[in-house]
C-alpha positions in Angstrom: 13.6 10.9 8.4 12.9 13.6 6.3 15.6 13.1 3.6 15.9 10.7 0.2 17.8 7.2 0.9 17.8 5.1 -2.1 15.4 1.5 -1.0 14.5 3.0 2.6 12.8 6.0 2.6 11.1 8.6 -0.8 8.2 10.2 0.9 7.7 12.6 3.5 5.4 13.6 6.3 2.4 14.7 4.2 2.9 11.7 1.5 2.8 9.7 4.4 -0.2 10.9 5.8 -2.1 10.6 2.7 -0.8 7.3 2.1 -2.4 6.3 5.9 -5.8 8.1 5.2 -6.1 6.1 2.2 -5.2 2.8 3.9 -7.8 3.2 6.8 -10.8 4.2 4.4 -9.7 0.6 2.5 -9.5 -0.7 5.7 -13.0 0.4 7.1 -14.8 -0.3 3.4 -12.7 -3.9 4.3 -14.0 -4.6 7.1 -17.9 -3.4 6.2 -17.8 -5.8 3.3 -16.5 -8.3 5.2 -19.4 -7.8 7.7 -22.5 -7.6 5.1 -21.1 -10.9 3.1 -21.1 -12.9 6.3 -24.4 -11.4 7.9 -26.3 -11.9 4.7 -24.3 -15.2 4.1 -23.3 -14.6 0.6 -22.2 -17.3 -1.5 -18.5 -17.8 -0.6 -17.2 -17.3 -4.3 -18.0 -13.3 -3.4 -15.5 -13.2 -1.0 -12.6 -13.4 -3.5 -14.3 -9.9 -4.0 -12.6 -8.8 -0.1 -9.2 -9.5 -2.1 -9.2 -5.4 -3.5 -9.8 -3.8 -0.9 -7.8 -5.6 1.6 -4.8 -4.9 -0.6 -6.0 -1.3 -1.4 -5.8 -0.8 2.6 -2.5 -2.8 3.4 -0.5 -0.7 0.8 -1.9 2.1 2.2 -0.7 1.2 5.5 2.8 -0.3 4.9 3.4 2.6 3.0 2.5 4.5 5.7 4.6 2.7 7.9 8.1 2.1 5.4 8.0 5.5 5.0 8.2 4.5 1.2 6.1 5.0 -2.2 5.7 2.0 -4.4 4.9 4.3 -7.3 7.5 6.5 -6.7 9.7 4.0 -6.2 9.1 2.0 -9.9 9.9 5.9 -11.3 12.7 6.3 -8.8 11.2 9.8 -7.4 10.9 11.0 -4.3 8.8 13.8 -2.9 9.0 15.6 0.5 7.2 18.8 0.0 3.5 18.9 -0.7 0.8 16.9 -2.5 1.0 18.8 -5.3 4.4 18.6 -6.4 5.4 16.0 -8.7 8.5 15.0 -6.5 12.1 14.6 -7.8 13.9 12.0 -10.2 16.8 10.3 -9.6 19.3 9.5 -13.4 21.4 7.0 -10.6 20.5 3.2 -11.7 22.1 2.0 -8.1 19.3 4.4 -6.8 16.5 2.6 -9.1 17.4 -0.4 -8.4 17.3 -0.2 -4.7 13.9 1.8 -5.3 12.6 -0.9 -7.3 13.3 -4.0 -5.3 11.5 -2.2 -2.1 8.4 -1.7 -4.3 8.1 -5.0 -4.9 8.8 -6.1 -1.4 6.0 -4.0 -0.3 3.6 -5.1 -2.7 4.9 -8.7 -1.9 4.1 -8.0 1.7 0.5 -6.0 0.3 -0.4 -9.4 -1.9 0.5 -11.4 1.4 -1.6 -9.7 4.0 -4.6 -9.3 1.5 -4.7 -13.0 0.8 -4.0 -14.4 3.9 -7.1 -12.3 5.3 -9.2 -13.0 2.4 -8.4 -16.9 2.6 -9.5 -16.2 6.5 -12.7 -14.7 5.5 -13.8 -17.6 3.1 -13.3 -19.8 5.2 -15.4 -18.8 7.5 
């Protein structure tokens, strides 16, 4: 998909791309924190700590994957060309609203996936 829908889909191929790269360094740094705080057995209040960067890495990903930009999606933009370019606005409020309630869905599904890992890693 390679076009604007309103609540599906507001970035392209190289949004997308960037959006994965960012989500798999999170998920890496995730996963090496999570590794040194058990080796060394760090006190188990750190572990709240794993909350950030779990959530850094799942937006990443479901972003990624939704084909969909949370930030763009609060300022109702969309972007399909490169990095660079500050993307296009939308004046509909149908099309900001849909935008809108997908942005929080995915960071609904972010806050989810973070905490549920997180609660697994304290308790531990």
């Amino acid at each position: 998909m390679n076009n604007y829908v309103p609540g599906v889909c507001n970035i392209g191929v190289k949004e997308r791309e960037s959006r994965l790269k960012m989500g798999l360094i999170s998920l890496v740094i995730t996963f090496l924190l999570t590794f040194l705080i058990i080796y060394f057995q760090i006190d188990k209040s750190f572990r709240y700590l794993l909350l950030a960067p779990a959530f850094s890495s799942s937006i990443g990903i479901f972003q990624y994957y939704l084909k969909f930009c949370v930030y763009f999606g609060v300022l109702s933009k969309y972007n399909f060309g490169n990095l660079n370019d500050s993307g296009y606005t939308n004046t509909q409020k149908e099309y900001l609203r849909k935008d809108i309630i997908k942005a929080i869905t995915i960071l609904l599904y972010c806050f989810i996936t973070s905490s549920i890992y997180t609660w697994i890693i304290i308790s531990i």
